[in-house]
Structures are given as structure tokens and as C-alpha cells.
SERO-4910 file (N, C-alpha, C, O; in steps of 0.05 Angstrom, whole numbers):
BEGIN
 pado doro    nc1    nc2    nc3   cac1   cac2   cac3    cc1    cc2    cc3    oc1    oc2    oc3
  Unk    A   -244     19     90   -254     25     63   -233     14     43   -211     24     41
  Unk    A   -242     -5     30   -223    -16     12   -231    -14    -26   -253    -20    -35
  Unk    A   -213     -6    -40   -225     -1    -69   -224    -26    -86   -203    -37    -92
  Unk    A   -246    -34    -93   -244    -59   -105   -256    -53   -135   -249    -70   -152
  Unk    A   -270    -33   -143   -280    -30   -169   -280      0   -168   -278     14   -148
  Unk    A   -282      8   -199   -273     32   -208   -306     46   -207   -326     35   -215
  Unk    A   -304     75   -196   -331     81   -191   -345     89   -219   -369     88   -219
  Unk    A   -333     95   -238   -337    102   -265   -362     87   -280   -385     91   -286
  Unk    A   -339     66   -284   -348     42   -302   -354      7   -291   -361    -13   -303
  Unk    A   -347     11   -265   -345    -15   -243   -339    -41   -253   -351    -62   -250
  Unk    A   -308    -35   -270   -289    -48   -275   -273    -49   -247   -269    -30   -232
  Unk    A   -264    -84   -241   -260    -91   -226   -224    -87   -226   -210    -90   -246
  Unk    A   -212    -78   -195   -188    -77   -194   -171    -93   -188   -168    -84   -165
  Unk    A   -157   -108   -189   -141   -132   -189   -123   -123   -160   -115   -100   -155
  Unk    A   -119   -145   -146   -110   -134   -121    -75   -134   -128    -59   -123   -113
  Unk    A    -66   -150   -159    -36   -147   -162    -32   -117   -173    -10   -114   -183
  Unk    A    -47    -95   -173    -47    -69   -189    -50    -58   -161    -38    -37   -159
  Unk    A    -60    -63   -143    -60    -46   -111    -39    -46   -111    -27    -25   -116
  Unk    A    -21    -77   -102      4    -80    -91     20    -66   -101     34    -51    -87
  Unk    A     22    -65   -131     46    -55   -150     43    -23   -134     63    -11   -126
  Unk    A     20    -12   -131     14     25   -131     28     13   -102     52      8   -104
  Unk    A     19      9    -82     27     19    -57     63      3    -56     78     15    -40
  Unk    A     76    -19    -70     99    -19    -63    120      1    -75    142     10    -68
  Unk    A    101      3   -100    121     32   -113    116     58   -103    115     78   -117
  Unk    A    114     58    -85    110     93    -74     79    110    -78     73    133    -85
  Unk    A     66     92    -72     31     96    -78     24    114   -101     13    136   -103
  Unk    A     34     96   -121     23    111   -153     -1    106   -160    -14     88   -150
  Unk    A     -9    119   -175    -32    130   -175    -40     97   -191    -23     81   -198
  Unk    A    -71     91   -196    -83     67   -205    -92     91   -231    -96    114   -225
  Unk    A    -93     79   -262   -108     89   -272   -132     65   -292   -124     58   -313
  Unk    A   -149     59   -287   -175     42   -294   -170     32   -323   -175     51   -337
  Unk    A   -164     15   -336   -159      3   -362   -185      8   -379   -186      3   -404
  Unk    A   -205     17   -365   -236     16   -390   -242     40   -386   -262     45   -400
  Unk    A   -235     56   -375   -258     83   -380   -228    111   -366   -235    134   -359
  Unk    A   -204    103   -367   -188    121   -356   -185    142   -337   -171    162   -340
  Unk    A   -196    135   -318   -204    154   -291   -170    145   -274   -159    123   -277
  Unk    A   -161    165   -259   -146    160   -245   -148    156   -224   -170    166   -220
  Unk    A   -143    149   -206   -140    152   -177   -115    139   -157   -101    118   -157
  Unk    A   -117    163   -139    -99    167   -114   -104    152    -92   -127    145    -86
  Unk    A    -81    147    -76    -87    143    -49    -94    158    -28    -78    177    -24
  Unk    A   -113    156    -11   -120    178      4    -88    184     26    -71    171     38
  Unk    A    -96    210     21    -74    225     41    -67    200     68    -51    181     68
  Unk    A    -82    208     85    -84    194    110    -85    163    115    -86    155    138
  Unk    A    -85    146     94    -80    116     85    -44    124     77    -27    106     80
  Unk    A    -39    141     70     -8    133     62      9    139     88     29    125     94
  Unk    A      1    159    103      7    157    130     10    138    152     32    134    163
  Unk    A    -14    125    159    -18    103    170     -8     81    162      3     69    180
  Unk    A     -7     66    131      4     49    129     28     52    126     40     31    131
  Unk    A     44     72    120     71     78    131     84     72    163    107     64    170
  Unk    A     67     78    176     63     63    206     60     35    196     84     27    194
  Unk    A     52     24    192     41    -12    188     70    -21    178     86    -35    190
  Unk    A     73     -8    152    100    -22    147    133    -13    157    152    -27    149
  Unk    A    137      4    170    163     12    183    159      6    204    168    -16    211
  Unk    A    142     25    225    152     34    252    139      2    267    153    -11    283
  Unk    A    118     -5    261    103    -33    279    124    -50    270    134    -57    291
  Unk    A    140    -63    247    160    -84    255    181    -71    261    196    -90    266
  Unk    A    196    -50    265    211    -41    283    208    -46    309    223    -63    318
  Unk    A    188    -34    327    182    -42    351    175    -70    358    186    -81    377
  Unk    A    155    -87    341    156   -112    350    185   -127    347    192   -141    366
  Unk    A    199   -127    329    223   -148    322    249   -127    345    272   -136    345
  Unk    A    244   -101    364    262    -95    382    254   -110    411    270   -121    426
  Unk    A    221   -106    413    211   -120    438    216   -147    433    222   -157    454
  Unk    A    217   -170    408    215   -197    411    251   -210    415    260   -228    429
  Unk    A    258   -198    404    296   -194    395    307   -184    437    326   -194    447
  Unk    A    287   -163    451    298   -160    473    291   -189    497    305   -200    515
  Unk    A    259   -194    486    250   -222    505    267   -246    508    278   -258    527
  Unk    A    266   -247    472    277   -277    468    310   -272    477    320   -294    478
  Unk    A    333   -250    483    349   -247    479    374   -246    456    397   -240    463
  Unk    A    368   -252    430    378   -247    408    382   -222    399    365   -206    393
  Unk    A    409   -218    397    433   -201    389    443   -199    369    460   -182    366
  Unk    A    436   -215    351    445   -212    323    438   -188    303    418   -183    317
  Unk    A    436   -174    289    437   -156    274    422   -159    256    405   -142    250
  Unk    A    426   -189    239    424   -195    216    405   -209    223    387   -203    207
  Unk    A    396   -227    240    368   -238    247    346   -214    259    322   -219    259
  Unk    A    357   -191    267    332   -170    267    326   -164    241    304   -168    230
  Unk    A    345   -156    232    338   -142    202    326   -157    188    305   -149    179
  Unk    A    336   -187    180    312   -202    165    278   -210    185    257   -221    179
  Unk    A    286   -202    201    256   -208    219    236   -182    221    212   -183    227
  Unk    A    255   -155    212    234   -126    208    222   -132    167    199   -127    158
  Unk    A    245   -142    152    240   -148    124    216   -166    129    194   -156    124
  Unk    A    215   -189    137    188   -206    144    165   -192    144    146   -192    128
  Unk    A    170   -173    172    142   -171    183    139   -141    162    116   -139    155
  Unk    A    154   -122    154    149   -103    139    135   -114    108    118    -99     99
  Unk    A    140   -135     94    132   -147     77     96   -158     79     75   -152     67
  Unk    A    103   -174    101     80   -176    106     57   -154    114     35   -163    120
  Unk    A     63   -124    114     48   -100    120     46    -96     98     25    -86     90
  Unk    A     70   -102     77     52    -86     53     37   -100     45     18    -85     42
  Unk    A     28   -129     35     12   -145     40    -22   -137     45    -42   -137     30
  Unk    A    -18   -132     64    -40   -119     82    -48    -98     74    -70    -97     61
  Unk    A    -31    -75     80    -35    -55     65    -57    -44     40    -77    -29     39
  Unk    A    -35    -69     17    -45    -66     -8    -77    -69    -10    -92    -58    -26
  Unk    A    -84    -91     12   -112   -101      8   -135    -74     27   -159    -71     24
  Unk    A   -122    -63     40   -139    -47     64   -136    -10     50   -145     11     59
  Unk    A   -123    -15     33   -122     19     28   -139     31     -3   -144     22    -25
  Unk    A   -146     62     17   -169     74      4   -157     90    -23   -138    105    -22
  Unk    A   -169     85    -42   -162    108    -67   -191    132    -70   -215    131    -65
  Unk    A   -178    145    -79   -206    169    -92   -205    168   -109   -192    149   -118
  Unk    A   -219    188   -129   -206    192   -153   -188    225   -148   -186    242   -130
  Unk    A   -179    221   -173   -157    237   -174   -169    268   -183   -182    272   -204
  Unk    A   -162    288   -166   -177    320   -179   -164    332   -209   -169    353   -219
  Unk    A   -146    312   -218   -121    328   -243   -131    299   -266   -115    282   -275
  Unk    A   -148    299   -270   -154    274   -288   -145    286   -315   -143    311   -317
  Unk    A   -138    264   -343   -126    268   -364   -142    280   -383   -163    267   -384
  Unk    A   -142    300   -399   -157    312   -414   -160    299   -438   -137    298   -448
  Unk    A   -181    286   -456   -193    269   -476   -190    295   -503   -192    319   -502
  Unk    A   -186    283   -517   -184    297   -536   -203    284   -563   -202    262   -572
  Unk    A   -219    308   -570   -252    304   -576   -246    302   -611   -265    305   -627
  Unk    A   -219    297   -619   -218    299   -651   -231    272   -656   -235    264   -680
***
């Protein structure tokens, strides 16, 4: 389930406004035409927390043990790679709701 338009007003979401929410700590999106907020679902910030830590951890320990490379500094830029490349992914594959604490309009 991926959010591509705002359910409000079906103003379209720009996938550089995903990225920004999920690389800054999954902040909230709020819709430029009709002001609705929304969140990332609980269980998407979970999982892709998996996507981007723990899977290039384990792949760049299993490829680093195959290939035999010992370097430190060639793992670490090879978990930055592949963790980059999750958020990437991420950004495009994750679910928002809307938000239950929306901003109160003021009717003057």
C-alpha cells in the first residue's frame, strides 16, 4: 500500500516529500491544498526500520565473510550503500493514514 494522493482533496504527493518524512524520522506529510495531516502507519515504521539497518547489516557481514574482506571501512561504506538504498525504497513503499490530532481551522 503505497500513498500517492491525498484522500481529502486528491492532490498528488510528490515522492521528494515521502523521502524528506521517512529520512527525517517519519514526519508527519501535511497536504499543501486542503491541510489534512498524515502519519506513517505504526507497523511500516517498524519494518522499514528492518529494510534499512538490520538487512544491510547482515548482507554486507555475510558478503564481507564470503568474499573475505576485513576492512572496517569497506563494510561500513558498503552497509551506508545498501542502507541508502532502503531508504530509497522505503520512501516509495510506505503507508500513511491520516492523522487522528488534525489542526483546528479557525472559522473567523
Amino acid at each position: 500500500m503505497s500513498f500517492h494522493q491525498c484522500e481529502n482533496c486528491n492532490e498528488n504527493v510528490k515522492y521528494k516529500t515521502k523521502l524528506w518524512s521517512v529520512f527525517f524520522g517519519y514526519r508527519p506529510i501535511t497536504c499543501k491544498t486542503c491541510g489534512i495531516v498524515y502519519e506513517v502507519d505504526e507497523r511500516y515504521r517498524f519494518l522499514f526500520s528492518l529494510y534499512t539497518i538490520m538487512i544491510p547489516i547482515i548482507l554486507v557481514y555475510m558478503i564481507t565473510a564470503i568474499f573475505g574482506i576485513e576492512s572496517k571501512l569497506i563494510q561500513v561504506l558498503f552497509v551506508l550503500v545498501l542502507a541508502t538504498i532502503s531508504v530509497f525504497y522505503a520512501a516509495n513503499r510506505i503507508g500513511f493514514h491520516k492523522s487522528k490530532y488534525q489542526p483546528i481551522e479557525d472559522k473567523n
